[in-house]
N, C-alpha and C positions, 0 to 999 in steps of 0.2 A: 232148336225147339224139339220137343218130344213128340213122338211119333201119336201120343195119342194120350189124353189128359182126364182121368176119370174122377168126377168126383168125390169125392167122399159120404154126401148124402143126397138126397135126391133133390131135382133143383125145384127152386119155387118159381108159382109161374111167370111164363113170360106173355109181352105180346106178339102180334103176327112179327113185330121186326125186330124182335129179341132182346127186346130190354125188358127189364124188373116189372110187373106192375105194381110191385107193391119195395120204395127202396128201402124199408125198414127191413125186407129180409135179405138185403148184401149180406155180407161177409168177405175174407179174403179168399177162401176155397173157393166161391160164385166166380169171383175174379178174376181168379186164376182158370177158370174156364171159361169163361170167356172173351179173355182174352187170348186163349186157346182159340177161338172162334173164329176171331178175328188176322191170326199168324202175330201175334205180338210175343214175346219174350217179357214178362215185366222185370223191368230193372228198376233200379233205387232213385231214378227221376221219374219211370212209371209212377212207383207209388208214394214219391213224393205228392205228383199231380192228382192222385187217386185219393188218399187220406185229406187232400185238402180239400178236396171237391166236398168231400164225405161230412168232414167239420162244417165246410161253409153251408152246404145243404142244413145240418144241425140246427144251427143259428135263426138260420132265415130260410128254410123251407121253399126254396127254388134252388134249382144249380145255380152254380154259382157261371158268373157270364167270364170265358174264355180269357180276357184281360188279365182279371183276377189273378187266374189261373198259371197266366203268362210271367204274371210280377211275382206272384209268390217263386216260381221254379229259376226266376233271376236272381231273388234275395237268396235262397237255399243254396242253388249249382252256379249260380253264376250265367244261365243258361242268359242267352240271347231270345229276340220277341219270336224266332221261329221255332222253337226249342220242341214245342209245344206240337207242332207238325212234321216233325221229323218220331216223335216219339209217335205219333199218333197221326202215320200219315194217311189214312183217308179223312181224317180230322174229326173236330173235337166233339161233334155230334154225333158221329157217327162211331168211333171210338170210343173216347173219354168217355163221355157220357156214359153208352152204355156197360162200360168193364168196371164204373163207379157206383154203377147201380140207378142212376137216376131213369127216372120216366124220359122219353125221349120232350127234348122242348120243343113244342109243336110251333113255338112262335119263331123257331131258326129253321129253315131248308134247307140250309148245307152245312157242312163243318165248318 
């Protein structure tokens, strides 16, 4: 990981625990900071899991629920049902979520 990850423009706001409040203004630069944030590296099953979240939030205007998440990065990498928590191991609330841009889901308490 790089010793220090500056963004490119100034970031949009967040709330007290560092997610988007608004995820219309993700991007991948956001991302890549915060995922900075987090000690994540994203790699190419990061952002498989990340553009999909991105798409299904699109569609249907909630994140998308963890499962989901889990099958699509099995049909993609082949990846197994832990896949998902070794990418994102404080987990997917806590993570995914926010490196995706979503509002945190207040109706999950843990990853």
């Amino acid at each position: 990981m790089t010793d220090f990850f500056q963004p490119t423009s100034p970031l949009p706001p967040l709330d007290e625990e560092g997610y988007l409040v608004e995820p219309a203004d993700w991007n991948e630069g956001i991302a890549h900071w915060l995922a900075h944030q987090e000690h994540i590296d994203l790699t190419p099953e990061h952002w498989t899991a990340l553009h999909f979240m991105r798409e299904y939030y699109a569609h249907h205007q909630v994140s998308a629920d963890v499962r989901h998440v889990i099958r699509h990065l099995t049909e993609v990498h082949g990846a197994d049902r832990n896949a998902i928590f070794r990418l994102f191991p404080y987990g997917y609330v806590k993570q995914a979520c926010k490196i995706a841009g979503m509002k945190r889901p207040r109706a999950w308490s843990t990853g």
